[in-house]
N, CA and C atoms as a LAMMPS dump frame, in Angstrom:
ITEM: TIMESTEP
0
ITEM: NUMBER OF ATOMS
387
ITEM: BOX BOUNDS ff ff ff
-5.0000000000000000e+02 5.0000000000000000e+02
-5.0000000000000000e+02 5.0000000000000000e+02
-5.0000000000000000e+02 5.0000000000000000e+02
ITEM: ATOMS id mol type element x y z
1 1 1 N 5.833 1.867 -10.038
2 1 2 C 5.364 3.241 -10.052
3 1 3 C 4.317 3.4 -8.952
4 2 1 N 4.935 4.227 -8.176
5 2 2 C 3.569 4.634 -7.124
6 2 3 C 2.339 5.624 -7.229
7 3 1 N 1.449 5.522 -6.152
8 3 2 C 0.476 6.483 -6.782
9 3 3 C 0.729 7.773 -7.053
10 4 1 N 1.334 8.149 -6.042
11 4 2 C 2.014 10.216 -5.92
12 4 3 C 3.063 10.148 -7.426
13 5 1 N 3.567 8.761 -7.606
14 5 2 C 4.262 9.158 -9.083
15 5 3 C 3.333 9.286 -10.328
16 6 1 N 2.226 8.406 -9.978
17 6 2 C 1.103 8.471 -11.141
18 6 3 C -0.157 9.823 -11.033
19 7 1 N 0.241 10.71 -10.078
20 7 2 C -0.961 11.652 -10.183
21 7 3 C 0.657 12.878 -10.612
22 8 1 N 1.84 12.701 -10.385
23 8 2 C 2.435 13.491 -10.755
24 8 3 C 2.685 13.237 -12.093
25 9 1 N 2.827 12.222 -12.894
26 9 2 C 2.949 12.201 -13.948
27 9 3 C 1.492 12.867 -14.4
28 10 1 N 0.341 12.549 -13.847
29 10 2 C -0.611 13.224 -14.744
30 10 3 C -0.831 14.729 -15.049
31 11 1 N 0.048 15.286 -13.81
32 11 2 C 0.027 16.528 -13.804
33 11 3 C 1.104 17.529 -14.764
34 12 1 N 2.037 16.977 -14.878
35 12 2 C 3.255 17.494 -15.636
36 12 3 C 2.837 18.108 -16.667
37 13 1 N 2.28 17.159 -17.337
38 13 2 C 2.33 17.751 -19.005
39 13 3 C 0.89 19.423 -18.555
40 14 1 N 0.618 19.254 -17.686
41 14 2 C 0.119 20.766 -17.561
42 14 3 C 0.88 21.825 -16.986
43 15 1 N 1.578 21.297 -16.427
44 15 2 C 2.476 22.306 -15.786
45 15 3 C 3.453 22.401 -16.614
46 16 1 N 4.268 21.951 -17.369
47 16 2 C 4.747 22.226 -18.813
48 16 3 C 4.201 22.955 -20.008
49 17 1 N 2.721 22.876 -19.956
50 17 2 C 1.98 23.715 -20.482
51 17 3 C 1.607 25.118 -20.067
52 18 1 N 2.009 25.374 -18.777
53 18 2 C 1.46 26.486 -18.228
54 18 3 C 2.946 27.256 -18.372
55 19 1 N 4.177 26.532 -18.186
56 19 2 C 5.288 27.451 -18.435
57 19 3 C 5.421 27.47 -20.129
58 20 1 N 4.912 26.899 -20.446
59 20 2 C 4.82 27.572 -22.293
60 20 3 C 4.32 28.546 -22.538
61 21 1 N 3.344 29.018 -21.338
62 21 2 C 2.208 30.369 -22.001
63 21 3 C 2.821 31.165 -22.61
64 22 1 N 2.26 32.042 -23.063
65 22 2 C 2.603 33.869 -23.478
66 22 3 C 2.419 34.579 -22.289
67 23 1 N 2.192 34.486 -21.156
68 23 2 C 1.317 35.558 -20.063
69 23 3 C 2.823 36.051 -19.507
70 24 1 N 2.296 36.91 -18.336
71 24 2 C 3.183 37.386 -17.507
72 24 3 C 3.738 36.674 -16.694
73 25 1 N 5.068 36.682 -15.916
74 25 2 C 5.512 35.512 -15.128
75 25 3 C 4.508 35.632 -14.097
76 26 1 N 3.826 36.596 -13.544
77 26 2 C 2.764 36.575 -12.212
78 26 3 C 1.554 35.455 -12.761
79 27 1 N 1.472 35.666 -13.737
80 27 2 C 0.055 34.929 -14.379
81 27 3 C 0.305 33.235 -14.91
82 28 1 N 1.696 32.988 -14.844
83 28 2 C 2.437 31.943 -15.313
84 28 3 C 2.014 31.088 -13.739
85 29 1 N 3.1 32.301 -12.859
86 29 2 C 3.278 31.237 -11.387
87 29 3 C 1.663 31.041 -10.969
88 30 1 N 0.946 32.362 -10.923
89 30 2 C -0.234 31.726 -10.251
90 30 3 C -1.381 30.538 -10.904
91 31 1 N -1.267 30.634 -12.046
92 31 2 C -1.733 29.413 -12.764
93 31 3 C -1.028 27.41 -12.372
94 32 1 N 0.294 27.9 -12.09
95 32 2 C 0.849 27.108 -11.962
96 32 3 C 0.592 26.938 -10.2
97 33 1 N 0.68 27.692 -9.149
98 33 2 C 0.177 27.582 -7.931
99 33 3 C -1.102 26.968 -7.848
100 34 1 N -2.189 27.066 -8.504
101 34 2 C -3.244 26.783 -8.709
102 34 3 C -3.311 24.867 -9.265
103 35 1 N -2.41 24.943 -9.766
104 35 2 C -1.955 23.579 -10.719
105 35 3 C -1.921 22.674 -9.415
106 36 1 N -0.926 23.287 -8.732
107 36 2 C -0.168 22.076 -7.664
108 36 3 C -1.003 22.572 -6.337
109 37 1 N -2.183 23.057 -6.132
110 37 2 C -2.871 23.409 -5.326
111 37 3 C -3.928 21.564 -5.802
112 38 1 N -4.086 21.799 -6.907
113 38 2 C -4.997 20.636 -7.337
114 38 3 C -4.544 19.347 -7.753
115 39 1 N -3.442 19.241 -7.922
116 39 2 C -2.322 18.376 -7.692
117 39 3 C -2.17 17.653 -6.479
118 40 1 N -2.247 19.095 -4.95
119 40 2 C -1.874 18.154 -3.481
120 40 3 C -3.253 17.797 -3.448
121 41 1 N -4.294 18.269 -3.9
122 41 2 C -5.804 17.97 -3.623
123 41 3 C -6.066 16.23 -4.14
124 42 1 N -5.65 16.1 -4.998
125 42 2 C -5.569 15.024 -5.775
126 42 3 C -4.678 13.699 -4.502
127 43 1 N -3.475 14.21 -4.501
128 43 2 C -3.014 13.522 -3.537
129 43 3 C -3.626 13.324 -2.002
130 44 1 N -3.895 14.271 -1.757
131 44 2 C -4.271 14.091 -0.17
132 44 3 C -5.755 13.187 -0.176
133 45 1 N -6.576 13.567 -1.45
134 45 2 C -7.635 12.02 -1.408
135 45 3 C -7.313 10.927 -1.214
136 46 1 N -5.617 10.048 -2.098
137 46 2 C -5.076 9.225 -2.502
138 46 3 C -4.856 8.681 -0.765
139 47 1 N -4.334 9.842 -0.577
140 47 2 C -3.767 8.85 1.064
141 47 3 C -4.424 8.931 2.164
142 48 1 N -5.857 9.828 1.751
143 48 2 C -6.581 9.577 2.799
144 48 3 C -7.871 7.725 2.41
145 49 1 N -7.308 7.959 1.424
146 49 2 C -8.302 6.283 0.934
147 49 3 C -7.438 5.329 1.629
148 50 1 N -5.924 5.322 1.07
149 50 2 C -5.022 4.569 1.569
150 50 3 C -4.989 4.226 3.176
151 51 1 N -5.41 5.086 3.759
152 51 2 C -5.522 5.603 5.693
153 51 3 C -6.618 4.49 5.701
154 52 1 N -7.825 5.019 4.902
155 52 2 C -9.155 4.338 5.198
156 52 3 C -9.1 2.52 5.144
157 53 1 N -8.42 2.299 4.491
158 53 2 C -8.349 0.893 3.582
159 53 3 C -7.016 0.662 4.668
160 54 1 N -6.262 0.994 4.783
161 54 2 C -5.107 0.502 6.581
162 54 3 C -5.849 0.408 7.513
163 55 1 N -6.782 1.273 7.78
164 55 2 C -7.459 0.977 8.727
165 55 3 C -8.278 -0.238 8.996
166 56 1 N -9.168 -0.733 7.537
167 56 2 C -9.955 -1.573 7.541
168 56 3 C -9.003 -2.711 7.927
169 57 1 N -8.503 -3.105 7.283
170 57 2 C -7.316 -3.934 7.341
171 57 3 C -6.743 -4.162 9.143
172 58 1 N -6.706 -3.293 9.341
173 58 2 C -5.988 -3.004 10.932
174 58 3 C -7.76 -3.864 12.161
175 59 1 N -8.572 -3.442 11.638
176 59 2 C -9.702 -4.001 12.074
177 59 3 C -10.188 -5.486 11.872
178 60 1 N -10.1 -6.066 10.95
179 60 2 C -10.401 -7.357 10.401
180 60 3 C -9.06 -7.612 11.193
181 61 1 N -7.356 -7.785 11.076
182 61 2 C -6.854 -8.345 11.587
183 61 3 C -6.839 -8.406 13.328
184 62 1 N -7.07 -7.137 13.751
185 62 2 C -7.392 -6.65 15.443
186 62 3 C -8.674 -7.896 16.134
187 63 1 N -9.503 -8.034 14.86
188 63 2 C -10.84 -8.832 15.253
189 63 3 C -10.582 -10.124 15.263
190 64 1 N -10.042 -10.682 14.548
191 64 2 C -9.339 -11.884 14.424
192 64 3 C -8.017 -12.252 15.259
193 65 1 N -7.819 -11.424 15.502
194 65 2 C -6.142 -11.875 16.725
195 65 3 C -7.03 -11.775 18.088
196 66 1 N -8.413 -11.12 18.571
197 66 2 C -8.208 -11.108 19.394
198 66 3 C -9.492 -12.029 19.927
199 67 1 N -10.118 -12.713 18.804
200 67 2 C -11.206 -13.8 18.986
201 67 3 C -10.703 -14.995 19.518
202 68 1 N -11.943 -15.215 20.127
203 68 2 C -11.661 -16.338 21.215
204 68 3 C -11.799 -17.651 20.638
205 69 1 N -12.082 -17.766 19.657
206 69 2 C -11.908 -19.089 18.739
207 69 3 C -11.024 -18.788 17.837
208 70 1 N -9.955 -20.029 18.784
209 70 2 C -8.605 -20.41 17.861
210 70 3 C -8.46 -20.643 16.606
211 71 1 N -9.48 -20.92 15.657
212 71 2 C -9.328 -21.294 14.705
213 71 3 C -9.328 -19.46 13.741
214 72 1 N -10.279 -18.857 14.137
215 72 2 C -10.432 -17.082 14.001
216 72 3 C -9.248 -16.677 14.475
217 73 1 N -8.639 -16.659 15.396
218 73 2 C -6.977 -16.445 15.734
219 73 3 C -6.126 -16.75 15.603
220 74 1 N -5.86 -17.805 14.702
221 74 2 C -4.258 -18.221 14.412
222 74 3 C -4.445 -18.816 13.097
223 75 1 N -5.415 -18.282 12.429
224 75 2 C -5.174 -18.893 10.521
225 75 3 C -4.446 -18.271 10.195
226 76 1 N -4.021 -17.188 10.438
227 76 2 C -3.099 -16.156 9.317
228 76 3 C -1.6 -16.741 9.952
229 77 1 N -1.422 -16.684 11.075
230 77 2 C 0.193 -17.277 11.546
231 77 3 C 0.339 -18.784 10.744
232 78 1 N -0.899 -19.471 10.737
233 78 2 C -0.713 -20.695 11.039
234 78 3 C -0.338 -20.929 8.872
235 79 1 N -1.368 -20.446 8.483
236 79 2 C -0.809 -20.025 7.09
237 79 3 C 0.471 -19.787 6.723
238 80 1 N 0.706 -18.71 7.338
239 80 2 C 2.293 -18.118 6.557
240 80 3 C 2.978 -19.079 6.898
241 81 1 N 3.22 -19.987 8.522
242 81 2 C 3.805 -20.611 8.762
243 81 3 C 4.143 -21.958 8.09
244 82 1 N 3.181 -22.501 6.715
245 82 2 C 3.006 -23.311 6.732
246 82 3 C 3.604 -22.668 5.227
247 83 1 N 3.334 -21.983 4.658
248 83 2 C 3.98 -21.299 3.44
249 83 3 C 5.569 -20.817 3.156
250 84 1 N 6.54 -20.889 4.438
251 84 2 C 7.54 -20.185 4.836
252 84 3 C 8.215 -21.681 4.766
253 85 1 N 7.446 -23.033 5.239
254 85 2 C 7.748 -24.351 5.128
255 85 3 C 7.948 -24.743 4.17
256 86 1 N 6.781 -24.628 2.956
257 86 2 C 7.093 -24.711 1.748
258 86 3 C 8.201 -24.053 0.812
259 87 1 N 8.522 -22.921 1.211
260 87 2 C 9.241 -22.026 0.793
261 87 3 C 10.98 -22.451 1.355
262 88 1 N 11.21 -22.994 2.304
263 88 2 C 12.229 -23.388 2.904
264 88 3 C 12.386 -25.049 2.183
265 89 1 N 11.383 -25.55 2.049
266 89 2 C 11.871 -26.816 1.308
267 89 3 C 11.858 -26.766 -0.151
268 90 1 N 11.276 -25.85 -1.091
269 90 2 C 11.176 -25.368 -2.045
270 90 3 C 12.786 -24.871 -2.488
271 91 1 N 13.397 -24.145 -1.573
272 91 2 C 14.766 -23.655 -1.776
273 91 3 C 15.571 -24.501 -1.666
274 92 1 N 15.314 -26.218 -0.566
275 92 2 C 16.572 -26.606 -0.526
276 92 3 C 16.155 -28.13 -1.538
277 93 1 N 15.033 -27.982 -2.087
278 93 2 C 15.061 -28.802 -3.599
279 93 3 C 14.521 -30.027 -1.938
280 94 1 N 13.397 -29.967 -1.164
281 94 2 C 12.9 -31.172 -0.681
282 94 3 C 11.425 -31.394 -0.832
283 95 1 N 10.995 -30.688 -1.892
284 95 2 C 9.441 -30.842 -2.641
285 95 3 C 9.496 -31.667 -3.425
286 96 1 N 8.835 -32.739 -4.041
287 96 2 C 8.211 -33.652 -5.248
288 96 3 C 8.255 -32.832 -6.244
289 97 1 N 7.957 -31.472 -6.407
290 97 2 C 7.799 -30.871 -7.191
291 97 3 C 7.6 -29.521 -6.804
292 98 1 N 8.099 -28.256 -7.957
293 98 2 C 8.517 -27.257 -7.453
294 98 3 C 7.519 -26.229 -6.861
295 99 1 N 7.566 -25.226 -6.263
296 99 2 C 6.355 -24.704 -5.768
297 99 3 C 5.94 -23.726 -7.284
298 100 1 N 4.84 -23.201 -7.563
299 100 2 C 4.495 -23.035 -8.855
300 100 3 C 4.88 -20.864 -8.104
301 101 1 N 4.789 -20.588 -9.691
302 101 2 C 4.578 -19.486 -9.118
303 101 3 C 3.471 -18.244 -8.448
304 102 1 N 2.11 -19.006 -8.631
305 102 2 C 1.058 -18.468 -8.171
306 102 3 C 1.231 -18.856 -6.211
307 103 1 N 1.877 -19.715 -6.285
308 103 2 C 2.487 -20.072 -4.542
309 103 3 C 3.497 -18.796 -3.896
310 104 1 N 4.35 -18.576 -4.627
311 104 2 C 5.444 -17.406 -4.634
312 104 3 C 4.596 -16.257 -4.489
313 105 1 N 3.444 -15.966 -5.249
314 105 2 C 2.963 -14.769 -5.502
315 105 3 C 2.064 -14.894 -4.195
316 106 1 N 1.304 -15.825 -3.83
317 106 2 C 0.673 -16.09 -2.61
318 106 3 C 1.595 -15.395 -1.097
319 107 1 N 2.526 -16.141 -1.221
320 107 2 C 3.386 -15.581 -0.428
321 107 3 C 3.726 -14.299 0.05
322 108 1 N 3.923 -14.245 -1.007
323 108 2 C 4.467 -12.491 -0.994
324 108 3 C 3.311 -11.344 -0.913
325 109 1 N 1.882 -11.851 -1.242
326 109 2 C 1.009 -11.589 -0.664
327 109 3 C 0.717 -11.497 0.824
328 110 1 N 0.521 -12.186 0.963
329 110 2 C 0.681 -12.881 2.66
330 110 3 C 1.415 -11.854 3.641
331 111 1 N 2.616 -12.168 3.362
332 111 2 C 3.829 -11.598 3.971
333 111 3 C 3.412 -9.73 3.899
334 112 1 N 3.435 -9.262 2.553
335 112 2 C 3.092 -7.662 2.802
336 112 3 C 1.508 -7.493 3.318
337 113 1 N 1.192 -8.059 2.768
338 113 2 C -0.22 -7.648 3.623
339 113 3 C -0.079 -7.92 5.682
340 114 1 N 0.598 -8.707 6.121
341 114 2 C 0.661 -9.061 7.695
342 114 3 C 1.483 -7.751 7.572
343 115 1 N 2.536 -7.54 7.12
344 115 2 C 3.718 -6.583 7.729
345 115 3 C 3.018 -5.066 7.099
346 116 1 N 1.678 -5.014 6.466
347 116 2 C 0.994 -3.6 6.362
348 116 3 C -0.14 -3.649 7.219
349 117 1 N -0.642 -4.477 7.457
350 117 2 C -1.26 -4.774 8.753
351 117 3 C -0.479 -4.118 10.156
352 118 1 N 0.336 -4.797 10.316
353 118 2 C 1.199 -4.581 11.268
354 118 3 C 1.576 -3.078 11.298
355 119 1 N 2.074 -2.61 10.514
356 119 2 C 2.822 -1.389 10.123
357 119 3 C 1.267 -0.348 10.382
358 120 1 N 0.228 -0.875 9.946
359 120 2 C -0.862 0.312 10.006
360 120 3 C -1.137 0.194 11.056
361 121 1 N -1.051 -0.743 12.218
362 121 2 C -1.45 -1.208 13.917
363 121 3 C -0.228 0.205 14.083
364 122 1 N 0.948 0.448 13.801
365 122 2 C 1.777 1.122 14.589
366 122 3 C 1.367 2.623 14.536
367 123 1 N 1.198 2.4 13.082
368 123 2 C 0.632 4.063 13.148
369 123 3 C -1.032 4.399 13.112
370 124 1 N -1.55 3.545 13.13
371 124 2 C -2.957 4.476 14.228
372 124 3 C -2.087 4.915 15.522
373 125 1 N -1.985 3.722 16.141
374 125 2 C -1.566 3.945 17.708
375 125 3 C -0.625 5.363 17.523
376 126 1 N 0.093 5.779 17.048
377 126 2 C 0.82 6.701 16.651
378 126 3 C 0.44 8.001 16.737
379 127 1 N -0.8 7.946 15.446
380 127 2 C -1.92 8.845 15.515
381 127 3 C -2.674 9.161 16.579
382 128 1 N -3.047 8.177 17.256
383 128 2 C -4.164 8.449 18.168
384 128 3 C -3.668 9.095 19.605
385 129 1 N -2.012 8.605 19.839
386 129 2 C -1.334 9.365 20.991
387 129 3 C -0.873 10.361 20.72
């Protein structure tokens, strides 16, 4: 469930309420205009936090890819790379033992966070041209 599904679910049961009234249909819709006026208000905070928090993200990784100590520049490649290893010998059964699933969940951490990283690098640049 995403967030725009969780501020729309919160909103429904009012807007179900507002087409129950007794009023006039003018007094119905504009109540209800008013509804989803505070509804997109609700949302447009949601993804302007979301913007804020890509961004941060886009900065910490920008600062780190482009530091001059290697060790500040290549933990995150050098990580996944080393997790994608595990994960490749994990599948073909050449581990001692299996990778647990807090490793899996690591992973998959990893992986969306670089490729939302990445993905938020495309669209500033996007934005900003």
């Amino acid at each position: 469930m995403g967030v725009t599904d969780l501020i729309a679910g919160i909103f429904k049961p009012a807007a179900e309420l507002v087409d129950s009234l007794h009023t006039s249909d003018e007094e119905r819709l504009k109540a209800k205009g008013h509804l989803l006026d505070v509804q997109a208000a609700a949302m447009q905070r949601v993804f302007d936090y979301e913007k804020s928090a890509l961004e941060g993200q886009h900065k910490v990784i920008t600062a780190e890819a482009s530091s001059s100590n290697i060790l500040a520049s290549s933990w995150r490649p050098i990580t996944m790379l080393t997790f994608l290893v595990l994960a490749v010998g994990d599948s073909l059964g050449l581990l001692a033992t299996p990778l647990r699933d807090e490793a899996w969940m690591l992973l998959q951490l990893g992986l969306g966070g670089y490729v939302v990283g990445r993905s938020g690098e495309k669209i500033a640049k996007t934005m900003k041209g």
